[in-house]
N, C-alpha and C positions, 0 to 999 in steps of 0.2 A: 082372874080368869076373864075380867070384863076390857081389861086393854089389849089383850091379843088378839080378840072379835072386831077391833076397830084396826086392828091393819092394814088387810087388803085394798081400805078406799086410797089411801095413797098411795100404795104401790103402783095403780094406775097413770098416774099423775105424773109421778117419776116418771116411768118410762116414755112418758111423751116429752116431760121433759130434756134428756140428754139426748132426743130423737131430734128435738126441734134447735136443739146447741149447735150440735152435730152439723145439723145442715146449713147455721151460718156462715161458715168459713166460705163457701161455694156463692152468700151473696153480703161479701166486704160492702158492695156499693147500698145497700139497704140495713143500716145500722137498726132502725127502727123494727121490723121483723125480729131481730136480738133483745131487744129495750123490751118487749111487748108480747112473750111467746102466748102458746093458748093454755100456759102452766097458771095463767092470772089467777084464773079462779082459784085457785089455792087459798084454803084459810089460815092465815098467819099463825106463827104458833103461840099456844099459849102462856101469855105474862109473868103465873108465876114463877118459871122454870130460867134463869139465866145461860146464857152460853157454858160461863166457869163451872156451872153446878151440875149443868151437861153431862160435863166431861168429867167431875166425880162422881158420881152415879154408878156404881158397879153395874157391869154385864147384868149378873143377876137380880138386883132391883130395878133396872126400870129399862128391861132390853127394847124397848120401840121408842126410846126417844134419844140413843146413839146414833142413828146416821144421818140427824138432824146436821150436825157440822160435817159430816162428807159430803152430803147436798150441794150445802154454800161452797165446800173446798171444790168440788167436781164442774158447777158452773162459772168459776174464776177460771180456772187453768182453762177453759173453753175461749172464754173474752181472752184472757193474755197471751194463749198463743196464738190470736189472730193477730195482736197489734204488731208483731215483729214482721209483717208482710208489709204492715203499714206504716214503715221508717219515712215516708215523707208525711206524714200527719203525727206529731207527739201530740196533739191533743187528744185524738183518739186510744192514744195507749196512757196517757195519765189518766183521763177520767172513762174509764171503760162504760159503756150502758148499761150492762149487766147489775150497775150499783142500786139501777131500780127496780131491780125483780126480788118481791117480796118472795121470804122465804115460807117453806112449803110446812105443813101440818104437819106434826109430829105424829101422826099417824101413820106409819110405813111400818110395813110386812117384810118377815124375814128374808122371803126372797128377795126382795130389792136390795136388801142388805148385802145378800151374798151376790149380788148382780155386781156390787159396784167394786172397784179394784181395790187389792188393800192399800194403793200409797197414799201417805199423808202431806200433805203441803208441797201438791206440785205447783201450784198455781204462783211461787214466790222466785222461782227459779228464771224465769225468763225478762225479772226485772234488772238482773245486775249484767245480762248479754246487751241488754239493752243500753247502759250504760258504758259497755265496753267497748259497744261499736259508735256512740259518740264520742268515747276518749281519742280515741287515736285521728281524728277529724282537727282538731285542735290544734297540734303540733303540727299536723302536715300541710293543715292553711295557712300557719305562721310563717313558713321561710319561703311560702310563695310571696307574701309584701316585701319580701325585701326585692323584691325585682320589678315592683310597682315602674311605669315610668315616670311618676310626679316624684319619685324616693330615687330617683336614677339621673345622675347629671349626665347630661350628651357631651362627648368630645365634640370639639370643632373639625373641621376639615383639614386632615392630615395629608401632604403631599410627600410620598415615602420612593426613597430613593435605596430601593435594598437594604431597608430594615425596619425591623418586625415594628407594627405595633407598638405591643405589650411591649414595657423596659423590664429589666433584670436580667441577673447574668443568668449565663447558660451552663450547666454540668454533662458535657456529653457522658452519658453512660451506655450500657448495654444495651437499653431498648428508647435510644435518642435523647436530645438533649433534653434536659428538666429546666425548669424555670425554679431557680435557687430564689423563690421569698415564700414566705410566711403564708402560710393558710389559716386561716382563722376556725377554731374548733369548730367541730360540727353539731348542728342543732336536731337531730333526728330523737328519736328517741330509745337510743341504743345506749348511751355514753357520750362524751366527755375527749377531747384531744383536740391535739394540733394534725390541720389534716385530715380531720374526718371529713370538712368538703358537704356537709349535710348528710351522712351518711352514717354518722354515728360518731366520728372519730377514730381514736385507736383503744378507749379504754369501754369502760360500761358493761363489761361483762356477757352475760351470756342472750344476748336480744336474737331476734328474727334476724336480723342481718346480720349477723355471726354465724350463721348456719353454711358450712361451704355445700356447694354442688357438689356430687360425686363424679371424678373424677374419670377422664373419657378414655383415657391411658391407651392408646391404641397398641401398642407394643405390650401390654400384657395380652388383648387379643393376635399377635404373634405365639405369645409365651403360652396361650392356652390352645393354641393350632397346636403347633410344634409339640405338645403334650400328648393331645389327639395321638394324632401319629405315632407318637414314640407307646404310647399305652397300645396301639393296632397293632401295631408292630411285632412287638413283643408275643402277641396271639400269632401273628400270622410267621412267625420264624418257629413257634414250634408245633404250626402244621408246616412248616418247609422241612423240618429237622425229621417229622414223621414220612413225610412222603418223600425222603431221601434217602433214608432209610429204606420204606418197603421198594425202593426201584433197581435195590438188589436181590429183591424175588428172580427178576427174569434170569440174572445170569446163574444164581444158584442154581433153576430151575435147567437151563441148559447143562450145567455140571452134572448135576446128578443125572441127569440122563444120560447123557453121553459116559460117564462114568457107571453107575450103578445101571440102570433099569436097560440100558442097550445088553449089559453083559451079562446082566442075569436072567434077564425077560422075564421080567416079573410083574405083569400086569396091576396085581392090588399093590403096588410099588407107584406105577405112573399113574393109579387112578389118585390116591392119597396126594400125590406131589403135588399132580392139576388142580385139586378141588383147594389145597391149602395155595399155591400161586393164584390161582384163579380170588380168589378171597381177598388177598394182597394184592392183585391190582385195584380188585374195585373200591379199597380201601385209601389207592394211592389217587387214585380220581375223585373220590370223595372228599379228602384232603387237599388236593389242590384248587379244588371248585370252593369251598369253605375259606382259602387263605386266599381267594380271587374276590369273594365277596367281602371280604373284610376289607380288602383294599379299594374294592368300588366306593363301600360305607367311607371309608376313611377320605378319599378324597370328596365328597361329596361334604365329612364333616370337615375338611378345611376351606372350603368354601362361602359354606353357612359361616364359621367364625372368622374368617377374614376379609368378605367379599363388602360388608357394609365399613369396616375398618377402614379399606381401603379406597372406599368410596368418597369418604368421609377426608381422608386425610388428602388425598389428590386435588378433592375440589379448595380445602384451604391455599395446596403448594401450590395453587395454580395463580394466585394474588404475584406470586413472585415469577411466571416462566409464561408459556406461549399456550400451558394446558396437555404438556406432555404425561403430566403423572397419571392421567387419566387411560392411556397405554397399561400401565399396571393390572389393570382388568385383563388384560392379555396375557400379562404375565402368569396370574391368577388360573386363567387355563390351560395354561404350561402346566404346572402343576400338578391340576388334574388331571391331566391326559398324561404324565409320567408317571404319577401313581397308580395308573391302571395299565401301562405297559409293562410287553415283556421284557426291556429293555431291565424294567425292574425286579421282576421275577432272577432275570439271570445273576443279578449282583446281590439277592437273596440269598439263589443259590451257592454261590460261590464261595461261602465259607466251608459249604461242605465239602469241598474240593480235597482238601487234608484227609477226609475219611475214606472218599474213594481209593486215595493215593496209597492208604495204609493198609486196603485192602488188596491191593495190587502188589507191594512189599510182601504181604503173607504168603502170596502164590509164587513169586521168586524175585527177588531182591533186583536181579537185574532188569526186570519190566517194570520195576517201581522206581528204577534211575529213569529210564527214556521215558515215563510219563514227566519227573520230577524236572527233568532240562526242556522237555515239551512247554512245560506251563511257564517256567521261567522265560524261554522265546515269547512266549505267546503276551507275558506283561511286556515284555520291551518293545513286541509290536504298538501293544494299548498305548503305550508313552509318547511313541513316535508317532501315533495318531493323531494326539493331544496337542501335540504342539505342530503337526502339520495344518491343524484345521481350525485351530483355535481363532485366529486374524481371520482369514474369509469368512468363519461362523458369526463372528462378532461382526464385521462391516456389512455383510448380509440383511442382521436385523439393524445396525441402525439404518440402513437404507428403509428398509420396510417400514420400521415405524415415520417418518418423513412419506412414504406413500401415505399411510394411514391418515395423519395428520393432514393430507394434503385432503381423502377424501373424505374428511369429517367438513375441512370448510367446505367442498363441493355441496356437500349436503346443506348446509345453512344457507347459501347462494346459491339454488337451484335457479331460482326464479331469477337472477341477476346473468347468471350462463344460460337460461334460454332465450330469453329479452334479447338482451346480445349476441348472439351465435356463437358461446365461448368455448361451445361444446368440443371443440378439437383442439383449442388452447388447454382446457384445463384438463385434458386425456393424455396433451404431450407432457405437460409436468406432472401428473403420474407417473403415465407410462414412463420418462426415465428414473426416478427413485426405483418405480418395479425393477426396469427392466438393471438397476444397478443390484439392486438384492437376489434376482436370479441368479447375475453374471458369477457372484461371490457363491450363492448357495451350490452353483455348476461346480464350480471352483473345490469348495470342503465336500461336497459331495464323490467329485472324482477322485481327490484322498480317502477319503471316510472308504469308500468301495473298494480300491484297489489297497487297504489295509485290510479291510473284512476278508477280502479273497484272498490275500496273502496267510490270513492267519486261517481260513478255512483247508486252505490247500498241506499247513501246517498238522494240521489236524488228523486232515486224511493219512498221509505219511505218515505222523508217528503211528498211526493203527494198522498199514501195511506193514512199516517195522517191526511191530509189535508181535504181529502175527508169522513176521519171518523169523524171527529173532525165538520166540515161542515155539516154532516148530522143529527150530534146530534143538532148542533144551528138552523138548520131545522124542527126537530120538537120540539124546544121547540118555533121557530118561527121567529128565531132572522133573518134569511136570506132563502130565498127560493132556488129551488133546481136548478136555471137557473144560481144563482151567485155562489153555492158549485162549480158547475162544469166549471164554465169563471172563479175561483179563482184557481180551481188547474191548467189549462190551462196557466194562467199568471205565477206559481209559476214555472213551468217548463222553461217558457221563462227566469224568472230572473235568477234561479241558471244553464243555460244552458250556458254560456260566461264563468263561473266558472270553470264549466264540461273542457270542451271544453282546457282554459287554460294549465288545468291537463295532458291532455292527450299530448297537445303535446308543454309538459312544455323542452322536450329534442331539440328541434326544438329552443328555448326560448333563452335556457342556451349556443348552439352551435354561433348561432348568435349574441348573447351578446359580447362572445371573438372572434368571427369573428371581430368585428368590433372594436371590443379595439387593436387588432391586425394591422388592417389598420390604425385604428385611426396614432398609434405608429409610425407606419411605415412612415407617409406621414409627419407627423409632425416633425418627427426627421430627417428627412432625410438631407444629405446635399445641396442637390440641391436645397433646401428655400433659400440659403445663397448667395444675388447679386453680382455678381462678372463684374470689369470693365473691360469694352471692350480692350486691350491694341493692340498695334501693332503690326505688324506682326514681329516673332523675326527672328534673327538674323542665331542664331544655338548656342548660349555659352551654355555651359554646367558646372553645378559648385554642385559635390554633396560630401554633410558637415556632417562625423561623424554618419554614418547611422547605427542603431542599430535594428536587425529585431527578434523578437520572435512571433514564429508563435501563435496563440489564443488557446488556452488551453494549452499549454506545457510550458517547462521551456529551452528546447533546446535553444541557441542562432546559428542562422542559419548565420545573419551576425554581423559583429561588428566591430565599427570602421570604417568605407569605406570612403574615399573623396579624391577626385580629381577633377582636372577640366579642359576642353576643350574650348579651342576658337571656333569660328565661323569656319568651312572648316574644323575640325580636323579628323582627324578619329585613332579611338585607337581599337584595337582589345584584348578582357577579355579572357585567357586562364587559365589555373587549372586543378587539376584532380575531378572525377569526385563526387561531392556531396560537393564541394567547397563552391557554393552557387551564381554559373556562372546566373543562371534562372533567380535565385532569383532577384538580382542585375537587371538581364533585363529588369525584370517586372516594379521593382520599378522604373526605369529610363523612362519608359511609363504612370505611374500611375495604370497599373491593378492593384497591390495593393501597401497599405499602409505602412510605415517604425514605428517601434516601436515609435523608438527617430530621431533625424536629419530631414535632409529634401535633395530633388534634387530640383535645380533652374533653370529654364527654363529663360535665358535673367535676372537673379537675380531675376527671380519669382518664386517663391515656386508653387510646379506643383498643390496643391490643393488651389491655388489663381488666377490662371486660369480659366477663363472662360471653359465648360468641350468642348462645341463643338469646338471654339475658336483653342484650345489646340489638339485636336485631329483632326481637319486640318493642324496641321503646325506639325505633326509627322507623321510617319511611322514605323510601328512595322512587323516581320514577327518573330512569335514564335515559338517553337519549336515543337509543336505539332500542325502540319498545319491544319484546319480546315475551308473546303468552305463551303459558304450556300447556298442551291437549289436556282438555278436561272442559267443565262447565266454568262459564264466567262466575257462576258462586267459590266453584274451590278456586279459581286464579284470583279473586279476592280477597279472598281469605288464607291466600299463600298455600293452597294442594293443604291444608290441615283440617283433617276430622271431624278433632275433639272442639269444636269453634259453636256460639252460639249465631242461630242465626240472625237476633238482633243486631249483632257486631258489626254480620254482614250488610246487611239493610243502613245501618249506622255510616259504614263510612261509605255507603253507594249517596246516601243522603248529600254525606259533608262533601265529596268532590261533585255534587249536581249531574247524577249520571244513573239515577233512580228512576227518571222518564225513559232515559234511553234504552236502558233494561226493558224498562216494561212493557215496549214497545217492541220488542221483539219477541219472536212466535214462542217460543218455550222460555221465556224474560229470565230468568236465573238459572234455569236449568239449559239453556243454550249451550251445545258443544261448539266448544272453539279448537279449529288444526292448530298444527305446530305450526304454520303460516299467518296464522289470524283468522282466516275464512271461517266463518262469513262477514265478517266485520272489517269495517273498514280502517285505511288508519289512523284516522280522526277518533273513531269510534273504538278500537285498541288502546289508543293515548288515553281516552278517558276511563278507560276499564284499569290502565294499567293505573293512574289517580288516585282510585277508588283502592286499589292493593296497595298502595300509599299510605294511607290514610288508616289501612284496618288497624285495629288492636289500638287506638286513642296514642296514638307517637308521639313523643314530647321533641322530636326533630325531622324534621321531613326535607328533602331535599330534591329539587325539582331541575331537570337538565329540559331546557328548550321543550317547556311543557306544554306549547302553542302552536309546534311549528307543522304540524300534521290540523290546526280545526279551524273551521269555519265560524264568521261571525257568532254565531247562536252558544259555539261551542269556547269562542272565546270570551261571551259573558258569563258563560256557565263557570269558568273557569277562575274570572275573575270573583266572581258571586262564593266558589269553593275558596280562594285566599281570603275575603274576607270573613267568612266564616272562621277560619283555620284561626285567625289572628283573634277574633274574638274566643277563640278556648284557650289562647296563651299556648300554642305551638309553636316553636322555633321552628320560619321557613327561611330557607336557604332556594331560591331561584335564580339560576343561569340563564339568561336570555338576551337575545339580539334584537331585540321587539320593546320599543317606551311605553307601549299602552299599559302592561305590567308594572310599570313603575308608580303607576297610584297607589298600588296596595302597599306599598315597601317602606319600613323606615329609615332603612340602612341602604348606601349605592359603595359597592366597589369595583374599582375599575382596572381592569388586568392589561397590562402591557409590555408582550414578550417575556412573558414567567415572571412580571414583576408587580408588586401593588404600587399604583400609581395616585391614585384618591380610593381615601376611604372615609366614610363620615355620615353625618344626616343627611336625607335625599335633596332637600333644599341648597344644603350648602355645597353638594356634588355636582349639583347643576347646574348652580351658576358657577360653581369652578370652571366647569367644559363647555360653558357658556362664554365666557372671559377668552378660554383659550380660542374662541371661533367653530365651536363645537355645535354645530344646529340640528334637532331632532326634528326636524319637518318633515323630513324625508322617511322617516317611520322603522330604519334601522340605523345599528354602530357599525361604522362600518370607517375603516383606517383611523385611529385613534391615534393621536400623537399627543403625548404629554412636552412640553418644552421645558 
């Protein structure tokens, strides 16, 4: 009874203890506050009691001197899970402070007890994450020394007369020639092969780089529209089946009156008939407003599931064309806009035509033949539609989409057509694609009409027939005059879907190739095509025998090109001008495709990349700079979200354009037009740098990155390639400008789509020195190889 009376003093104590733990994390920078709480005065516990005996000590013999080891376990897990914040200090997480805080009187009260949490030995758990995250350090610094430049013999000065570099033969396959030699397994720490390229290889089992993306399959977003639809559908045909149904109220309703309630006059007769037609129409209005909303819903949900597919897949197919797939968005709203026409409602209807038809046979067989030869004229009109209007409906849009295109460039060259006064040049090449898509739309249009009115005129007549024809079976008795006239009524509803078809059969034919358009697009696209996750590269650079003709021409723009870079290199592409300097840049990013050959990205062929993958671990700044409305932080940081904003601060840093920021009136939050404005284009070129550089690229590739800045901003720029080069980025720089050429190890020199010298910048220099090549004059300018 005498150690339960001594509890309470410690319970005090405790509590200020995990109070005063607690609020270490908040000051890492003040270890000593940790080492030294005001738990001090705590009298140690007493001697004769060891840890081990502690813990045999039943509950019920000596319950105040068990949370004696929770204490010590509660303020460890305190120190160690601070040290995990502090991975640049391992002395601070091997020898924690905590090791001098004497421990506390075995004097604690039961509430403290039940205070503290039941887990046992957290404080041992955060040792081996610690461990884990310097294992993988190890391997990943290893196969950066093999690209040391003291571990790397330089070639000499190669003078190359249309052929590659690199030797070995070539295997043309399906996605360009391969370089038939030997790769040497890979060092990652995945596995084991030939060919893994640092990457893992091909064996090792089940690693982080074995893990594939999921798969972008555009054409199942197809297969999941097209489902859409087909499951709408299916609702909306059997409210058309019900409100096709009730829309032979009206003629019953005429039957029996004219038959019954005229001849009997039997008032509670026509009250009954009214009230139950009356019921039935609003039944059938109801029904078709329900089968109207379903089909708004439905086109709205094939929009949502195809409109980013198609976004997506256009701007890939656009590497290979002039940027026509981008039109498909048009196509897109064809769709829409047919799915909620009545265009489509009448080809709903139309299957009901058979019912009507069968109801007209019951009333007398010979008004159910003149409906039966009515509808048959009436498809061979639709046939004859089809193929009158089919050529002018097609020539029509492709003129239009050629307008289209014509006013998208308008739109990018505004400021080039007002500068200039282009503004009635670029109105006439408009205006004639328009005025050719009119000429053709005039054109299917004057058929399209004069077949509608043919088959409407069709229409009218058989129901004048119907009703002469009917009146003679009238009196000779065959059918009375309640059913002549609920048989022409029905005969109107059966060939009304037909009508209907006709007219807006143009609507039919547009959305037919709308959608073979998308179909095409999505299906073929490359982005169906799963590509593995690989590892983050390196920086090598290996581009094999690259042969480029642009799409429709016969020009060869390049031919022959290959070379190759280590990890850390940087080689700067000079030429005169129409060399094929861009060109080359492009291909070395992926905007577009090479004829023949290929560029390797870590001995990956750049279209075997994963595309997002791939375009985090580069950087491009092209020649023709182009921001997108937003803040100079999202054009930075690539218009993405989920981004830290260190990253962005980071690479504003490394291209030297963090003053320049800053110096503007909202410094990162500055809105930038689709123009550039407010910024100049000096001060774009460096913003666009800076989007270069985000996300730490292990290849950056620079197109005439100087030809827009001012002194200040060309030593900023030089200041950014030296920096670049000391984190071991592969730069890749195009430029007509020598002063560049200090930073560079590499010079290659393009002439007329060919490589002419390639090699170390010394030995390049006095190559084109020898040949009478003088840089005094501060640009390249007619380059002649002899």
């Amino acid at each position: 009874m005498e150690e339960p009376a001594r509890r309470p003093e410690p319970e005090i104590l405790e509590r200020k203890t995990p109070s005063t733990l607690q609020d270490e994390p908040g000051k890492q920078d003040q270890p000593s506050a940790r080492v030294e709480p005001p738990t001090q005065e705590i009298r140690p516990p007493s001697p004769r009691i060891s840890e081990p005996a502690q813990r045999a000590v039943s509950p019920k013999e000596e319950p105040a001197r068990k949370p004696e080891p929770a204490i010590l376990e509660r303020k460890t897990p305190s120190t160690l899970q601070d040290a995990p914040a502090k991975q640049d200090q391992p002395s601070a997480r091997v020898e924690p402070p905590t090791q001098e805080i004497r421990p506390p009187s075995p004097r604690i009260s039961e509430p403290t007890q039940r205070a503290l949490p039941p887990r046992e030995e957290p404080a041992r758990k955060p040792e081996p994450e610690i461990l884990e995250r310097k294992t993988p350090n190890a391997p990943k610094d290893a196969p950066g020394k093999q690209h040391e430049p003291s571990a790397r013999v330089e070639p000499p000065t190669q003078e190359m007369k249309n052929k590659p570099v690199l030797p070995g033969v070539t295997i043309e396959g399906d996605r360009g020639p391969l370089l038939a030699r030997e790769v040497p397994g890979g060092g990652g720490p995945t596995g084991t092969g030939k060919g893994g390229g640092g990457g893992g290889g091909n064996g090792g089992g089940g690693g982080a780089f074995h893990k594939r993306l999921g798969p972008v399959d555009l054409s199942a977003s197809l297969t999941a529209g097209l489902r859409a639809v087909k499951k709408n559908l299916i609702a909306v045909m059997i409210f058309t089946i019900a409100t096709n149904v009730l829309v032979l109220a009206i003629p019953v309703y005429l039957f029996q009156i004219s038959d019954r309630v005229l001849t009997s006059r039997s008032v509670d007769t026509l009250v009954m008939l009214t009230i139950v037609i009356v019921g039935a129409v609003i039944l059938q209005s109801v029904f078709d407003a329900i089968r109207r909303f379903i089909l708004m819903r439905t086109a709205v949900e094939v929009a949502a599931q195809l409109g980013g597919p198609i976004l997506s897949a256009a701007a890939r197919a656009s590497l290979h064309s002039n940027g026509r797939e981008y039109q498909t968005l048009g196509d897109l709203q064809q769709l829409r806009t047919f799915l909620v026409s009545a265009t489509l409602l009448s080809l709903l209807d139309a299957p009901m035509a058979p019912l009507f038809m069968l109801a007209i046979f019951l009333i007398h067989p010979d008004l159910g033949f003149i409906v039966v030869a009515t509808a048959l004229l009436l498809l061979a009109i639709t046939l004859a539609n089809q193929r009158a209007t089919a050529k002018p409906f097609g020539e029509a849009n492709t003129s239009q989409t050629k307008a289209n295109l014509h006013v998208d460039s308008m739109s990018r060259n505004s400021q080039i057509i007002n500068a200039l006064a282009m503004i009635p040049e670029a109105v006439w090449i408009w205006g004639k694609d328009t005025g050719n898509s009119l000429r053709w739309q005039v054109i299917a249009q004057d058929r399209n009409i004069a077949f509608a009115s043919l088959s409407k005129g069709v229409r009218l007549l058989t129901q004048v027939i119907m009703l002469g024809w009917g009146a003679y079976l009238a009196i000779e008795g065959s059918v009375t005059g309640g059913m002549v006239i609920a048989a022409s009524i029905v005969a109107g509803r059966a060939l009304g879907p037909i009508e209907g078809a006709i007219e807006g059969w143009n609507q039919v034919v547009q959305s037919r190739a709308a959608f073979g358009r998308i179909s095409a697009l999505l299906k073929e696209s490359p982005l169906n095509f799963e590509r593995l996750k690989l590892p983050r590269p390196e920086g090598r650079l290996d581009v094999e025998r690259l042969l480029f003709v642009p799409q429709g021409t016969k020009r060869v723009v390049l031919n022959g090109i290959g070379f190759g870079l280590e990890a850390g290199d940087s080689l700067a592409i000079i030429g005169n001008s129409g060399a094929g300097k861009t060109t080359l840049g492009k291909m070395l990013v992926g905007s577009i495709l090479p004829t023949s050959g290929s560029v390797r990205l870590d001995l990956m062929d750049l279209r075997n990349w994963d595309q997002r993958q791939f375009g985090e671990s580069i950087g491009y700044l092209p020649q023709d700079v182009q921001l997108f409305p937003g803040s100079i932080k999202a054009n930075i940081a690539r218009m993405r979200e989920d981004v830290d904003d260190g990253a962005i601060y980071e690479a504003a840093k490394l291209a030297d354009v963090h003053e320049l920021i800053a110096s503007l009136p909202h410094g990162y939050e500055t809105f930038v037009a689709a123009d550039g404005a407010p910024l100049s284009g000096g001060q774009k070129q460096r913003i666009a740098l800076a989007r270069a550089f985000f996300g730490s690229p292990k290849l950056v590739v620079l197109d005439e990155p100087n030809s827009n800045l001012d002194t200040g901003g060309e030593l900023a720029l030089s200041r950014a390639l030296q920096q670049a080069k000391e984190q071991k980025i592969t730069m890749v720089t195009i430029t007509q400008r020598p002063a560049l050429l200090q930073t560079v190890d590499k010079i290659l020199v393009l002439v007329n789509g060919t490589v002419a010298l390639f090699g170390l910048r010394q030995d390049v220099l006095q190559a084109l020195a020898a040949r009478g090549m003088s840089l005094d004059g501060g640009h390249f300018a007619n380059i002649q190889v002899k």
